[in-house]
N, C-alpha and C positions, 0 to 999 in steps of 0.2 A: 504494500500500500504506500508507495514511496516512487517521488518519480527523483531521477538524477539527472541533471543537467550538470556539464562538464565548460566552464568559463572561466575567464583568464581574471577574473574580477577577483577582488577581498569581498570576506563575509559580513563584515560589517558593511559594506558596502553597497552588498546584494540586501541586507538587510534593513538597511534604510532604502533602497528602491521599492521593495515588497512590504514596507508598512504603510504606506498609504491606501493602500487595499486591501489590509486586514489581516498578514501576515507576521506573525510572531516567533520568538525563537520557542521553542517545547525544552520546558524544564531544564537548563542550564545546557541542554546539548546545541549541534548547530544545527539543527535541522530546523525547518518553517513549517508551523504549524496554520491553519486557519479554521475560526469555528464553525465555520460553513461547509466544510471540506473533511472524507477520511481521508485523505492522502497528504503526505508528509513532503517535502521538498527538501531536499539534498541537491550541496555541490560540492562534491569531492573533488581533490586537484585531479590538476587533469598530469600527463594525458592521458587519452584514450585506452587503456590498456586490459586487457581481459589475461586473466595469469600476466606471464611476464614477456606476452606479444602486445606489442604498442601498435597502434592503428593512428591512420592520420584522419584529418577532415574527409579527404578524398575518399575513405574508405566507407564512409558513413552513403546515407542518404540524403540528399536536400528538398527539402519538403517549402516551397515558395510559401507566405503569407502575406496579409498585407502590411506586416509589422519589420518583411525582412527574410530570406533564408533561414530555417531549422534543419540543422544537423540531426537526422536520428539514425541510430544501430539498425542494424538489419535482420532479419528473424536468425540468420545465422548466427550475427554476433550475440543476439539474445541469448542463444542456446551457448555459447562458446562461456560469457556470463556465467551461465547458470551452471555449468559443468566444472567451474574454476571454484564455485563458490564448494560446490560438492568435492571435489576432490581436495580445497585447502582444509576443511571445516566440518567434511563426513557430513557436508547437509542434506538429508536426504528430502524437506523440502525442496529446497534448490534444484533437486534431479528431476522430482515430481516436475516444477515447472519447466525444464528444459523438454521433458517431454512434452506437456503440452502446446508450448510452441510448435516442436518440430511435428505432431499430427495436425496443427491446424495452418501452418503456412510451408510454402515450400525452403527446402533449409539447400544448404552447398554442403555435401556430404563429402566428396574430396576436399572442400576447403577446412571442412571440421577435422575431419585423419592426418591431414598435413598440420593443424595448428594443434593434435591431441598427442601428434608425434612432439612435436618443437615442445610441449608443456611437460611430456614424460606421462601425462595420462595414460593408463593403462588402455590399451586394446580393447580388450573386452568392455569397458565400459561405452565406448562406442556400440559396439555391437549391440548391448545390454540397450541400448536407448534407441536403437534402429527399431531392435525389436519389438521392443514397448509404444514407439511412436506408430508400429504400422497393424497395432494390435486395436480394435477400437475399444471407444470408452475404456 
């Protein structure tokens, strides 16, 4: 329930931009709370990095608005995300959601083997989530 945006900004910075619209810090941590809202806002430094593969702008998505260019991750790097979180931290939420990304969008399966290799991820955990994502519900 957390969205993370990755900016070259200070937190207190970002943090006086986002009080004017109801944006607070939650209990002494950095993250932005709003009472209107269950979702928490995070900005972790950057960069880009899922494990200890860095990715640039170019790697992302550019989603046009009328405020500007949005950078977002791509269903693959969601899953690359989630698979980093599960193998630093044994999260086995984290694995749950990687599956369900890779059953509901199309993922890069050579691009996940080549960056499960470069992380030392085991193999089979691959497989484990091929399997699980081509299984339904």
């Amino acid at each position: 329930m957390d969205l993370d945006f990755i900016i070259s900004a200070r937190n207190d910075v970002i943090a006086r931009a986002l009080a004017p619209l109801g944006f607070v810090h939650s209990s002494g941590r950095k993250d932005l709370v709003h009472p209107d809202s269950d979702f928490t806002l995070e900005f972790p430094p950057g960069p880009l990095a899922f494990g200890d593969t860095v990715f640039s702008d170019a790697d992302a998505i550019a989603v046009v608005t009328e405020f500007g260019p949005l950078s977002i991750i791509t269903p693959t790097q969601s899953v690359m995300d989630r698979l980093a979180h599960y193998v630093t931290w044994n999260d086995n939420q984290a694995l749950d959601q990687a599956i369900m990304v890779a059953r509901r969008h199309r993922v890069d399966w050579a691009e996940l083997e080549r960056w499960a290799e470069r992380e030392g991820a085991p193999r089979s955990l691959l497989e484990r989530l091929r399997r699980r994502a081509a299984a339904e519900g």
